[in-house]
C-alpha positions as CSV (number, residue, x, y, z in Angstrom):
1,X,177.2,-29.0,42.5
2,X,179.9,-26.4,41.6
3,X,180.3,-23.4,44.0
4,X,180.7,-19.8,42.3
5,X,184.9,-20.6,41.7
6,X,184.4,-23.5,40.6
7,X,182.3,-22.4,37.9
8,X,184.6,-19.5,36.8
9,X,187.8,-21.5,36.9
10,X,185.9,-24.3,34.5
11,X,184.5,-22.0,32.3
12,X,186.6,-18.6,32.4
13,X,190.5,-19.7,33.3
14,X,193.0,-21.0,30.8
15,X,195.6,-23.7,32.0
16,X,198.3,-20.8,31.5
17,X,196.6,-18.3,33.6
18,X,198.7,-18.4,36.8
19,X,199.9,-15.5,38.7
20,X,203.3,-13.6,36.6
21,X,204.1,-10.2,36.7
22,X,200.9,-7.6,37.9
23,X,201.0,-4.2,37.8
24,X,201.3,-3.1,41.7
25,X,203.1,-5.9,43.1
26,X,207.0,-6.0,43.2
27,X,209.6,-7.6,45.1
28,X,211.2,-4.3,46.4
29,X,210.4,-0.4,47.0
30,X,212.1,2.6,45.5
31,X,211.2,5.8,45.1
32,X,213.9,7.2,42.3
33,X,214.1,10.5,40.7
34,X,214.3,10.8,37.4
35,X,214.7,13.8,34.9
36,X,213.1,15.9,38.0
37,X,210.4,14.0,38.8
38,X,209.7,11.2,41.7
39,X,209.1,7.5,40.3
40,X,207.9,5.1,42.4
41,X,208.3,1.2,41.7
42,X,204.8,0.8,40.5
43,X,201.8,3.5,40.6
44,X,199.2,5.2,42.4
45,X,195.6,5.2,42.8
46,X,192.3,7.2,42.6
47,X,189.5,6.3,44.6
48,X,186.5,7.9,42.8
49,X,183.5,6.7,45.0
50,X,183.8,6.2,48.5
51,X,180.7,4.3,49.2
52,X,180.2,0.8,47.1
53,X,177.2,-1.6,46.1
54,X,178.6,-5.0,48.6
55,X,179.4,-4.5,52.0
56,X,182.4,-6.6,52.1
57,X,183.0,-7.0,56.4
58,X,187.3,-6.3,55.5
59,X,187.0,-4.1,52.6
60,X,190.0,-2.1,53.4
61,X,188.8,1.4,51.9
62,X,186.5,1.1,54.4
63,X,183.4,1.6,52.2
64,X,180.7,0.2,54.3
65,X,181.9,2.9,57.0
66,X,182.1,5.8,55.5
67,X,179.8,8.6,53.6
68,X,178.8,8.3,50.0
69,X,181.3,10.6,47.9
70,X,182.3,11.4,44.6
71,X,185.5,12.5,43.0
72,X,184.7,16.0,41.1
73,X,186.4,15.7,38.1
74,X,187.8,19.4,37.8
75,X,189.2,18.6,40.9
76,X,191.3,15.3,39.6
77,X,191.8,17.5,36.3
78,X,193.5,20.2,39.3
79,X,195.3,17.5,41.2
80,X,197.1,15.2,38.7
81,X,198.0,18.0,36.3
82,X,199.7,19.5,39.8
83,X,201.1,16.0,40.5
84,X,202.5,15.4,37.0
85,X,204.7,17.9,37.1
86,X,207.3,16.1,39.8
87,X,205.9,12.9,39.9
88,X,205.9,10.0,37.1
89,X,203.8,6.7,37.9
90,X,203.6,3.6,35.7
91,X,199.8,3.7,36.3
92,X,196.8,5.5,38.0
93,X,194.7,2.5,39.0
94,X,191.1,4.0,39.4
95,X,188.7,2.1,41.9
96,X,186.2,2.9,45.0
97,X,184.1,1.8,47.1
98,X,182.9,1.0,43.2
99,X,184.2,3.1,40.6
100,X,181.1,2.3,38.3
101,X,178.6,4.1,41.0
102,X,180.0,7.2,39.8
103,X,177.6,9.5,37.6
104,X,180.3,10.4,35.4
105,X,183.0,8.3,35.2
106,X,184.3,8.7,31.7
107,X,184.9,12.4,33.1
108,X,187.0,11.5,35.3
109,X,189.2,8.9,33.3
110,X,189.5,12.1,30.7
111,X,190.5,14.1,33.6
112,X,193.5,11.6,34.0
113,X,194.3,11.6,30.7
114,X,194.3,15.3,30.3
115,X,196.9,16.0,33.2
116,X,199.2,14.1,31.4
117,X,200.4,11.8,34.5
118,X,201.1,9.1,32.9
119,X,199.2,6.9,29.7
120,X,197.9,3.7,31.5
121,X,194.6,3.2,33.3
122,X,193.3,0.8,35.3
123,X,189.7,0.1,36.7
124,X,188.9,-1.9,39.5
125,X,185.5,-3.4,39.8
126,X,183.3,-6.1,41.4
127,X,181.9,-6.3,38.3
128,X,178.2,-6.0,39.1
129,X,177.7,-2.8,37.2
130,X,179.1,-3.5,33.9
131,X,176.3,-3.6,32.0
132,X,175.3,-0.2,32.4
133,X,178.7,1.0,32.3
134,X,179.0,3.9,29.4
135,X,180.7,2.4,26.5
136,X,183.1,5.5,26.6
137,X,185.0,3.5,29.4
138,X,186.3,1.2,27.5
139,X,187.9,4.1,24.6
140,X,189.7,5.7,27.9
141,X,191.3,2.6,30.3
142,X,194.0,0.4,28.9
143,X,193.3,-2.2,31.5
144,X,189.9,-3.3,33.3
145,X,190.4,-5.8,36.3
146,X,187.2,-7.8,37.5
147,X,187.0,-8.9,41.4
148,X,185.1,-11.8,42.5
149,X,183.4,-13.0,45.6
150,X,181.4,-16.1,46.9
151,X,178.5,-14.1,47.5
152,X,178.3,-11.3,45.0
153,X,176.9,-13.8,42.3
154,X,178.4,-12.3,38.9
155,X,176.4,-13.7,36.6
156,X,178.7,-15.6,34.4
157,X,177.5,-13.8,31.3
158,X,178.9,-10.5,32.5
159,X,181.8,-12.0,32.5
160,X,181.6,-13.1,29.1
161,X,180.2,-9.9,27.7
162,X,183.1,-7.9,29.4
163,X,185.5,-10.2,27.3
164,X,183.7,-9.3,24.2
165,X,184.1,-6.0,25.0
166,X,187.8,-6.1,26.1
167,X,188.8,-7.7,22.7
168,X,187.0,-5.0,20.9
169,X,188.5,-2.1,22.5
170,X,192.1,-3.3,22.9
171,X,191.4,-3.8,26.9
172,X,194.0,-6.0,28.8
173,X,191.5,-7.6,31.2
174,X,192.0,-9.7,34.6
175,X,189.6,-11.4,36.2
176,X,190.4,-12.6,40.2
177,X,189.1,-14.3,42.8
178,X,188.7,-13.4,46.6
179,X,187.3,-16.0,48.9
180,X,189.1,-14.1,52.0
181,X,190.5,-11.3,53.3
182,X,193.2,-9.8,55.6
183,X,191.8,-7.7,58.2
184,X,192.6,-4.3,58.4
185,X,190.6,-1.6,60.2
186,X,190.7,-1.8,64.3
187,X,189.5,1.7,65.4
188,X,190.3,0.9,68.7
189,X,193.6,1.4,68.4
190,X,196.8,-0.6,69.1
191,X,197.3,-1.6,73.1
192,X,200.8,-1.9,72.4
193,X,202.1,1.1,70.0
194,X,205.2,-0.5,69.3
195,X,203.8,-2.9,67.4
196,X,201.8,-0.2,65.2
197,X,205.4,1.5,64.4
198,X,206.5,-2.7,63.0
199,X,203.5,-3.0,61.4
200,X,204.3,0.6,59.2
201,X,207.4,-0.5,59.0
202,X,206.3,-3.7,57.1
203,X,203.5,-2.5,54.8
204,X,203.6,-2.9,51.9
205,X,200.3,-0.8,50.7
206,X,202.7,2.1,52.1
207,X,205.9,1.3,50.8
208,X,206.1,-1.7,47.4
209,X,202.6,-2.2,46.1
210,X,202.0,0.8,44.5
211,X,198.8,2.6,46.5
212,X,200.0,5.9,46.7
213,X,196.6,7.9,47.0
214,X,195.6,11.6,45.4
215,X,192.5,12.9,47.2
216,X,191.2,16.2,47.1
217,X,194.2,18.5,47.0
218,X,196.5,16.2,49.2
219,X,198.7,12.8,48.4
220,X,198.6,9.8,50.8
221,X,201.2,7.2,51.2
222,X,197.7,4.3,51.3
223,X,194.1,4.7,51.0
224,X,193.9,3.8,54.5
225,X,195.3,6.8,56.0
226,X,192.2,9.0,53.7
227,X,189.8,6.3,55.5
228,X,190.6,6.1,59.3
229,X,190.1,9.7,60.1
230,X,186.7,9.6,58.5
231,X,185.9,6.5,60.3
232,X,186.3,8.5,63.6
233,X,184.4,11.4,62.7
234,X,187.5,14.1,62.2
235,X,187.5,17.1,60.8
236,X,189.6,17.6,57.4
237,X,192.5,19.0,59.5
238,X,192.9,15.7,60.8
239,X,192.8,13.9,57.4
240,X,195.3,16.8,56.1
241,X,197.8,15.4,58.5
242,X,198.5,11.9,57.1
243,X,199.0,13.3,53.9
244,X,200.9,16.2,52.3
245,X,199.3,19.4,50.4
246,X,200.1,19.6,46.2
247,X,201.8,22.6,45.9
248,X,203.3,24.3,42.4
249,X,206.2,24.8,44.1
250,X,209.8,23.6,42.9
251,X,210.7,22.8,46.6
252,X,207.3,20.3,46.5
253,X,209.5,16.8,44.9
254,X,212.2,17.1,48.2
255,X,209.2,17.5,50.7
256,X,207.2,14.4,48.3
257,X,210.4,12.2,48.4
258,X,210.9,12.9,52.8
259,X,207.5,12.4,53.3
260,X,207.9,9.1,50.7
261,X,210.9,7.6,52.7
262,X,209.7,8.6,55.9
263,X,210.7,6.2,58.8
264,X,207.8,7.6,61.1
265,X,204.4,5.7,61.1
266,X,201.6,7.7,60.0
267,X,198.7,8.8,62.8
268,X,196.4,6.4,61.1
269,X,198.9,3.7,61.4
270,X,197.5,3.4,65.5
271,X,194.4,1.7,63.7
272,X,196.0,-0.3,61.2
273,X,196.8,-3.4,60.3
274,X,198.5,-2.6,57.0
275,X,199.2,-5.9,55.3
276,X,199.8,-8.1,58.6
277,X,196.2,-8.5,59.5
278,X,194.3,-11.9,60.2
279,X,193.3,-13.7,57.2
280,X,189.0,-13.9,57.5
281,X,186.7,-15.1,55.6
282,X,184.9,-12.9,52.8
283,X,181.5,-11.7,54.3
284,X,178.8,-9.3,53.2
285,X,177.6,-7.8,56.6
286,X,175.3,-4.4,57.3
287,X,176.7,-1.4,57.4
288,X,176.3,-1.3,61.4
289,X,177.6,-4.7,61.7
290,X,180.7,-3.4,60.0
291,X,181.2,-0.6,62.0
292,X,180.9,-3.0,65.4
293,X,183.5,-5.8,64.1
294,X,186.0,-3.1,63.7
295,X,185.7,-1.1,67.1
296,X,188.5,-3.8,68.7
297,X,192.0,-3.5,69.0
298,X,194.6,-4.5,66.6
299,X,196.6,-6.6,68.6
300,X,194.0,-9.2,68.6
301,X,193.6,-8.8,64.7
302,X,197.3,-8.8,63.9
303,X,199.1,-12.0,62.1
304,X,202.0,-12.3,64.2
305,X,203.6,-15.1,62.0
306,X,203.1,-12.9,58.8
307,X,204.3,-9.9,60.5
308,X,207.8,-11.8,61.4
309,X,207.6,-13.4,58.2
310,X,208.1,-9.5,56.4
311,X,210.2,-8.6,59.2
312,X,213.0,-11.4,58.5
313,X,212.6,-10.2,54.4
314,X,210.5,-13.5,53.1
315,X,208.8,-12.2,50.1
316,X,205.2,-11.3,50.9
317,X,202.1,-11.4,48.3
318,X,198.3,-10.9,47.9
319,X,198.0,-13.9,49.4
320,X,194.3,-14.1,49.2
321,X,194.1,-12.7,45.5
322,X,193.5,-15.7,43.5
323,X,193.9,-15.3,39.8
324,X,191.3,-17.1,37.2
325,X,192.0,-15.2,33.7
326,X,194.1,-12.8,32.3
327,X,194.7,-11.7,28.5
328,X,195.5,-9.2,26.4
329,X,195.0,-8.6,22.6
330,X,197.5,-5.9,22.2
């Protein structure tokens, strides 16, 4: 009997489907400036929910661990209109916890388009949602990618509806795979703190694959550094100080370039595994059960090999993102 992949890859994938060139992964980081404004090698990312419909055990926003939250979108309107005024990405990629649990999400994609930060959106989702998802989606993202799991059980005819739906609109879609993670939460902390300095030092969610992070008034090098505060109960002030405040201010692209190209780990990095954790497994655990498989320390989490591996400058991918379509009618 065919497992869940299986199934995809035979009825979804085209022999010429393999992995090329994908928006947020490049070889090499650089932040440039151009005509006054701060471009980084790829883009940077809204997370519009917080909470999400799977409890995946190494989701690495954290969802299962966190409070349910929504993105106001007067807020995002405020914030990338602020942003857009020193810094130019390729793309905003929009995604959660689930970005289709938000009550109004074709607010929020207008929001992005009205601040005039750039023209190309993409949605992240686990797919589950789409048939409820308001049709004015699909007038307002230029690119919609699909994530797939052993156990979330997308019904196959989701898939092929979202197809449909891609070709009408003009909607590059992607759909990938995940049968396993990388681990990267330990809220325990790092025994040895050198080795959270050569982990930071190494990621490549803060420094190449474009995840640069907007979240309520303040701009964060990863998701993760919004996440790990909140998974230890601090106050904003805490969550303030991985990131740095939007400001109208014409001194705001120097202090958005240091903080960029900063040598020094963030706080958060003490609890991270950026992209050297352990390869796992995907799981779907209970909330609590995810919040007691991450209170351990990182050393014992952390993929030594990998870790020398991006240390000695061998190119490093999504190793556990598995691609099974990709098109484009455009």
């Amino acid at each position: 009997m065919l497992n869940i992949k299986q199934r995809l890859i035979s009825r979804f994938a085209r022999p010429d489907a393999v992995a090329g060139p994908t928006i947020g992964l490049s070889a090499t980081s650089s932040v440039t400036l151009v005509n006054g404004k701060l471009q980084p090698q790829n883009g940077c990312e809204l997370n519009v929910v917080d909470h999400c419909n799977l409890t995946c055990l190494d989701c690495n926003h954290a969802s299962p661990g966190v409070k349910k939250k929504v993105a106001d979108p007067a807020t995002v309107l405020r914030d990338f209109s602020l942003l857009a005024k020193f810094y130019s990405p390729r793309f905003v990629k929009v995604l959660g916890g689930e970005p289709l649990l938000h009550p109004d999400l074709p607010a929020v994609l207008q929001a992005i388009r009205s601040s005039g930060i750039c023209g190309y959106i993409l949605l992240v989702t686990n797919g589950l949602l789409l048939p409820r998802m308001p049709e004015a989606v699909w007038t307002l993202i230029n690119e919609l990618e699909i994530s797939v799991y052993p156990d979330s059980r997308l019904p196959e005819n989701v898939l092929a509806a979202a197809k449909q739906q891609a070709i009408k609109y003009g909607v590059r879609l992607r759909v990938y795979y995940f049968d396993q993670f990388r681990a990267t939460f330990a809220t325990a902390g790092y025994e040895d703190q050198a080795l959270a300095r050569r982990v930071y030092k190494s990621c490549k969610l803060a420094h190449v694959w474009g995840c640069h992070s907007v979240h309520e008034g303040y701009f964060y090098k990863c998701p993760q550094s919004i996440y790990i505060p909140q998974l230890h109960h601090l106050p904003m002030e805490r969550l303030a100080q991985d990131g740095i405040k939007l400001t109208d201010s014409p001194a705001f692209v120097e202090e958005l370039y240091r903080y960029l190209t900063s040598s020094e780990p963030l706080q958060s990095c003490s609890h991270c595994l950026g992209t050297d954790g352990k390869v796992r497994p995907h799981q779907l655990v209970r909330p609590k059960q995810w919040s007691a498989e991450h209170q351990v320390s990182a050393d014992g989490l952390l993929d030594r090999h990998r870790l020398g591996q991006s240390e000695a400058g061998h190119p490093i991918a999504d190793d556990y993102k598995q691609l099974l379509e990709q098109f484009s009618v455009l």
